[in-house]
N, C-alpha and C positions, 0 to 999 in steps of 0.2 A: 533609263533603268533597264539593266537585262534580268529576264526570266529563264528561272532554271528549264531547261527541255524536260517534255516528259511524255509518258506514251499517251497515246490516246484514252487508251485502257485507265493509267491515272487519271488523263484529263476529266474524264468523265465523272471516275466515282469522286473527286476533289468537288466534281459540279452537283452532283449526289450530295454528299455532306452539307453543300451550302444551301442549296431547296430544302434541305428538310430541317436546317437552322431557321431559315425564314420561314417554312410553314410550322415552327413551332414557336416562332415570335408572333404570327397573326394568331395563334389558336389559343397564346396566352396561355401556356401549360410548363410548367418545369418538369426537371427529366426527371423524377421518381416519380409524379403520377404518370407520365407517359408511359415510362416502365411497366408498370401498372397494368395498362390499360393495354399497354402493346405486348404482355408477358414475355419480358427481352429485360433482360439484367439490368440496370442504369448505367452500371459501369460499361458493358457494351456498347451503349446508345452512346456515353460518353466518348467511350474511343470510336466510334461512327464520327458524331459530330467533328472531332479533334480532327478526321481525316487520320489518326494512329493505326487504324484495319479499314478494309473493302467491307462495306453493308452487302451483305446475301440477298437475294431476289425476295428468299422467305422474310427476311427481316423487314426487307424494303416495304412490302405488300402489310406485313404487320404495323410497322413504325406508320405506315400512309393511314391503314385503315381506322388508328388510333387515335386521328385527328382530321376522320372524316374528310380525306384527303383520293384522289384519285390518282392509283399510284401512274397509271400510264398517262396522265398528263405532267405528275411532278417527274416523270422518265424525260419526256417532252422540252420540260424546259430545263433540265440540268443537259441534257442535248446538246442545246439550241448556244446553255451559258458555256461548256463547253469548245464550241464551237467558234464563239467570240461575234459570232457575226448575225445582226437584226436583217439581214438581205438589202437587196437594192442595190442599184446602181452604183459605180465612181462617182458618180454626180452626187447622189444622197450622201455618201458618204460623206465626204467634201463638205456640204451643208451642214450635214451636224459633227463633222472636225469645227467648224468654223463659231456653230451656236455655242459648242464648249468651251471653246477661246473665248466669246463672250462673256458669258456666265461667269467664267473663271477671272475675268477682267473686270468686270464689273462688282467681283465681290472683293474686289484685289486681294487675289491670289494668285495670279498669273504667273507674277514673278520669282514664283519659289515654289515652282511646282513639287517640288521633293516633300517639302513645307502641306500643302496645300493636298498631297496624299495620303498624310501623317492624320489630320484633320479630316479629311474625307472619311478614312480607313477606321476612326474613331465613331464619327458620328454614325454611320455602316451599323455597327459591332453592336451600337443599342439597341437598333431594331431587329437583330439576329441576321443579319449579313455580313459576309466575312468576306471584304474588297480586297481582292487579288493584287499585283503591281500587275500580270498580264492582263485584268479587267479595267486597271485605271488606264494603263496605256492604251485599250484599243477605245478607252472613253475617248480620251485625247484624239486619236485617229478617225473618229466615226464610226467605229466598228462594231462596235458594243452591244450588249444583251438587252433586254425590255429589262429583265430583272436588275442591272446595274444603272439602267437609265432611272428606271424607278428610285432607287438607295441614291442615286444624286442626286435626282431631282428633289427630293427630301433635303437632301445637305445643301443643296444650292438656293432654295428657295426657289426656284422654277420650275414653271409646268411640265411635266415628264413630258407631253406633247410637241413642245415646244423641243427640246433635248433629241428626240428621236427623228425630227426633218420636218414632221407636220406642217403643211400648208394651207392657214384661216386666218381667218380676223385676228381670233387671240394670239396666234402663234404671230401675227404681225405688231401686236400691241406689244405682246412680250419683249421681241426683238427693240420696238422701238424705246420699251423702258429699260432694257438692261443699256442700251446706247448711252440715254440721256443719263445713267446712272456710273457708267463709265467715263461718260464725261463732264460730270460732277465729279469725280474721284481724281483728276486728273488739275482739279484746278482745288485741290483740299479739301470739299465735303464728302467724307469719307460716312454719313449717317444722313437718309434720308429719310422719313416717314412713308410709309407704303401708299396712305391714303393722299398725301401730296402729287403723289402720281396718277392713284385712279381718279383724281378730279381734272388732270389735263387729258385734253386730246390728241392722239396721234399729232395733227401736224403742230401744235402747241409745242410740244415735246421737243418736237424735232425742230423747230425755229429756235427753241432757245439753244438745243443742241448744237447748231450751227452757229450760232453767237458763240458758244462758246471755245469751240475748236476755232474760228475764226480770231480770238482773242487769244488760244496756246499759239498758233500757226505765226501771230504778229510778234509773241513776246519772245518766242524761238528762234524770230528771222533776227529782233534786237542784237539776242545773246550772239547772234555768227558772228 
């Protein structure tokens, strides 16, 4: 997917618009009592949110204040989403390019990723986040925002923890259930119950896992 270039200057107030979409999806307020509340037109707030004009500093500081928001931390992280990048290493990166291919495999969607942005970018838009293609491609890369890791982790059904490289226990259970769930999907169970997994154990999981690539692995060598 290519993304339009744009300045920095865009990038940012584009990352502006979308924090202050999401902190008016957590504060649970529609735009005329914001208006309201923030003495700023709705129609403003509207073309704010739309990205159609730049939000003013004044504005920014009002629109924050009106939903009990700190503006230099929502400066902070329209930044950071911006910027595209949660830090870390090539390495980390790499680990969570890799957990996203799982995820995205395990809920079979992998294959149609254009498909599977469309869906993303919907499920997003409910909770007042508005998924960029240059936010879903650097999901795809590792590169990604806590704020977009968060909106997929919701859509994907996975621990945002797990998503952003985290290494523990859960983030190792995670890993090993999205596995065994991929490779369930792989041999036609494409619907699993969630609790049929929290009652197995990691190497549980993983023994039948290997059963069961061991059984694609034979019926593949057949097909040569």
């Amino acid at each position: 997917m290519d993304q339009t270039s744009e300045t920095p200057t865009q990038a940012l107030q584009g990352a502006l618009a979308a924090e202050l979409r999401a902190a008016q999806a957590i504060a649970n307020i529609n735009v005329r009592a914001w208006a309201q509340r923030a003495a700023i037109t709705h129609d403003s707030i509207y073309r704010v949110l739309r990205g159609v004009r730049p939000v003013s500093v004044v504005e920014l500081v009002m629109l924050c204040r009106a939903l009990d928001e700190d503006p230099r931390e929502l400066i902070s992280r329209a930044a950071a989403r911006a910027g595209q990048s949660i830090g870390g290493s090539r390495k980390d990166e790499v680990t969570r390019a890799n957990r996203a291919r799982l995820a995205l495999e395990a809920a079979g969607l992998y294959d149609d990723l254009d498909a599977a942005f469309l869906s993303a970018r919907a499920a997003a838009s409910r909770t007042g986040y508005l998924l960029s293609v240059g936010e879903w491609d650097a999901f795809l890369e590792g590169t990604s925002t806590v704020a977009t890791m968060t909106a997929l982790s919701a859509f994907l059904e996975v621990p945002g923890a797990y998503l952003s490289g985290q290494a523990d226990a859960a983030s190792s259970q995670t890993e090993t259930q999205l596995r065994f769930a991929r490779s369930m999907r792989d041999v036609g169970v494409t619907k699993l119950a969630a609790r049929s997994l929290e009652e197995l154990q990691p190497d549980e999981i993983q023994a039948v896992e290997v059963a069961i690539r061991e059984f694609i692995d034979e019926e593949e060598g057949h097909e040569r």
